[in-house]
C-alpha positions as CSV (number, residue, x, y, z in Angstrom):
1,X,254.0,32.8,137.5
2,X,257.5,32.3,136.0
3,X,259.2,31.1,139.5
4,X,255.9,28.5,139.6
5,X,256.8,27.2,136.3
6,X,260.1,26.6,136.5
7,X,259.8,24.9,140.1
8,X,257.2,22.7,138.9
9,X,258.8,21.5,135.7
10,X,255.7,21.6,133.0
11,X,255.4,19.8,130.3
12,X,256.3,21.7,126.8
13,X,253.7,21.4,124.3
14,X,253.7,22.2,120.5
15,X,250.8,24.6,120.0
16,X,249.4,25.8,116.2
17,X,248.3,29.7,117.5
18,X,245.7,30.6,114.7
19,X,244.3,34.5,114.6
20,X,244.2,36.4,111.4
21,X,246.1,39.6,113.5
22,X,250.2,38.8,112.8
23,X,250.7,41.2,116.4
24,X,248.1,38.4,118.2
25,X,249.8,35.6,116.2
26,X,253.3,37.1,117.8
27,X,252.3,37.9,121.2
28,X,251.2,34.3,121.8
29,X,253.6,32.6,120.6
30,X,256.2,34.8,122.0
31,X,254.6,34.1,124.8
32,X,254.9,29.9,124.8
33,X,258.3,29.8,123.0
34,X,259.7,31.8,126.3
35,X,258.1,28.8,128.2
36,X,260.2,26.3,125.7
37,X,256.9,25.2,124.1
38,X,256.9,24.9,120.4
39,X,254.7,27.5,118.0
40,X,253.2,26.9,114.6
41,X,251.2,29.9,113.6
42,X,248.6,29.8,110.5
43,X,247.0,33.1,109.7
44,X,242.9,31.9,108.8
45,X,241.6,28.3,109.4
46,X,242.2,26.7,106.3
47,X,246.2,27.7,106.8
48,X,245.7,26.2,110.2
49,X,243.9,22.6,108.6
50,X,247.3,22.8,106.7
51,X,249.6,23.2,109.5
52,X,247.9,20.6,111.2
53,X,248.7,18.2,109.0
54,X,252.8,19.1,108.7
55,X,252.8,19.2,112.3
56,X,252.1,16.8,115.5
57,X,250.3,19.5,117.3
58,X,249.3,19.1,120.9
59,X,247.1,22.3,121.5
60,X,245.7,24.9,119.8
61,X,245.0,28.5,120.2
62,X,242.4,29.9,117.6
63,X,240.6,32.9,116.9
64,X,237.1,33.0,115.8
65,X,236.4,35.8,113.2
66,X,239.1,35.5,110.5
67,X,238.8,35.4,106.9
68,X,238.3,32.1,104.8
69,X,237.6,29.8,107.3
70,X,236.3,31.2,111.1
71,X,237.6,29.6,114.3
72,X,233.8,28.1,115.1
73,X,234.6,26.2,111.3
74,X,238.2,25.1,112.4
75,X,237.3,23.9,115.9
76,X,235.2,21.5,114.3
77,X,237.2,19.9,111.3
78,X,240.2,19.6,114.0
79,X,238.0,17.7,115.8
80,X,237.1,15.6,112.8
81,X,240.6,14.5,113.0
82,X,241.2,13.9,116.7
83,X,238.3,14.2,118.8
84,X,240.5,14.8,122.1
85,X,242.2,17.9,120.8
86,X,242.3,20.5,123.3
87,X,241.2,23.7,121.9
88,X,241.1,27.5,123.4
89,X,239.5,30.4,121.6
90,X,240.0,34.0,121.8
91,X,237.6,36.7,120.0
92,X,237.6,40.2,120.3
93,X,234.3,40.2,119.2
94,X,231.2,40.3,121.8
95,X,227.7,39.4,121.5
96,X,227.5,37.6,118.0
97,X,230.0,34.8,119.4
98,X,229.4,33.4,122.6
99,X,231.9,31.1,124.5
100,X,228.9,29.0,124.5
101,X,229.1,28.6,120.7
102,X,232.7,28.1,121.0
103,X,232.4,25.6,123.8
104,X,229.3,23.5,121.6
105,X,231.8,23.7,119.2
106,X,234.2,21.3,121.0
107,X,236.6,24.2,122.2
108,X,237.8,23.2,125.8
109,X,238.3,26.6,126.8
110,X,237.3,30.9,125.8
111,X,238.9,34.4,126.3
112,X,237.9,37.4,125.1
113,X,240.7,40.1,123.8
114,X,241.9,42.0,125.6
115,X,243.1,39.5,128.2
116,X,246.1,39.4,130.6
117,X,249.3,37.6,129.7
118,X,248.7,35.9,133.3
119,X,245.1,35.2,132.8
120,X,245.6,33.7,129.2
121,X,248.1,31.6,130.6
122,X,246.5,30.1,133.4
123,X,243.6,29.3,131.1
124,X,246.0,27.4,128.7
125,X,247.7,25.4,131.4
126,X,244.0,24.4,133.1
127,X,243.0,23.4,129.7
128,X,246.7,21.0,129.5
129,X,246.2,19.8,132.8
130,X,243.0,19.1,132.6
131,X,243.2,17.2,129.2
132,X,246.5,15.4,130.7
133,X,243.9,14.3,133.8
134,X,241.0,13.0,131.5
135,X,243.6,10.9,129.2
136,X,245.3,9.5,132.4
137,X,241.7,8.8,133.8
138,X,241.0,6.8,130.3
139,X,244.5,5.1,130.2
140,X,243.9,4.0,134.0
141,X,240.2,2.7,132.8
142,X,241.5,0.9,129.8
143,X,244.2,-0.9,132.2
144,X,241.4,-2.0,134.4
145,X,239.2,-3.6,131.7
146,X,242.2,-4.9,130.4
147,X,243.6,-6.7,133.7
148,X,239.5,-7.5,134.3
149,X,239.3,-8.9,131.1
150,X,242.6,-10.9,131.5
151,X,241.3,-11.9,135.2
152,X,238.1,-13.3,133.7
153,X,239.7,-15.5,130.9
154,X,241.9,-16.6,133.6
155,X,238.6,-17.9,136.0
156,X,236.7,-18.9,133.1
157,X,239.5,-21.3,132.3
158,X,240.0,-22.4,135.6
159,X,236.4,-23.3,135.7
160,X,235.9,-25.1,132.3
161,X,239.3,-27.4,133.9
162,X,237.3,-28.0,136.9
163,X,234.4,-28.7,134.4
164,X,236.4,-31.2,132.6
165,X,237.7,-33.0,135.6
166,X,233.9,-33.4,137.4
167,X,233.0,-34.7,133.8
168,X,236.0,-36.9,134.1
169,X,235.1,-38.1,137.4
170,X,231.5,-38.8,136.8
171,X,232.2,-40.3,133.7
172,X,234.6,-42.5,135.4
173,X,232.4,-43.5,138.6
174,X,229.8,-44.3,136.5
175,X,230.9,-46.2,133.0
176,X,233.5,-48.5,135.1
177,X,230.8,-50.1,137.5
């Protein structure tokens, strides 16, 4: 995967890794700082709604079950504060937290521990790329109704002139008789 990165130039990212296990904490962002992304790690939620706010953080990489505040918790107050946030969970834990509770959440994407270093990186960069395509998407949509709007004003203009000149002309053929 390394040769793939480096010949396709991706985007570095600064990424708050949250998990309550310092080994999990250290893997990860071992992991992204080799790739020349930038780590912030916060042991519990509430340590990572702190980080948050010292940081501009692109991504983030939380746990679920950790003490104080639990990932599920987390996922949602980040959201609070920026609603297009991408979000990945990991859990070691099975049955009592679903990726379909993390997903409801607002998480973008789940693995459950133990994963492969290539596995949790593919998830991560399918999660970037596809929050980098729905943010081009609405920047492309937002230039549209912008150049629509600006198109409009610009005929609607064009017609009240034409407007104004028939008025002119009528007024004209008919009060100088």
């Amino acid at each position: 995967m390394a040769s793939v990165e480096k010949k396709l130039k991706l985007p570095t990212y600064r990424i708050l890794v949250v998990d309550d296990e310092e080994p999990i904490r250290n893997l990860i962002s071992l992991l992204f700082s080799r790739k020349g992304h930038t780590c912030i790690t916060a042991y519990d939620g509430l340590d990572a709604i702190h980080q948050y706010a010292q940081h501009s953080i692109e991504a983030v990489i939380t746990d679920i079950v950790m003490p104080r505040m639990d990932g599920i918790t987390l996922i949602k107050e980040l959201l609070k504060k920026n609603p297009k946030l991408p979000i990945m969970v990991i859990t070691g834990h099975g049955n009592e937290y679903s990726s379909a509770t993390a997903l409801n959440a607002g998480a973008r994407e789940f693995i459950k521990k133990p994963f492969t270093i290539e596995e949790f990186s593919i998830r991560f960069y399918k999660m970037m790329y596809d929050h980098s395509s729905v943010l081009g998407i609405e920047a492309k949509k937002d230039d549209l109704i912008f150049h629509t709007r600006m198109q409009s004003t610009e005929r609607i203009r064009s017609l009240e002139e034409e407007v104004e000149k028939l008025k002119s002309r009528l007024s004209s053929k008919y009060f100088s008789r």
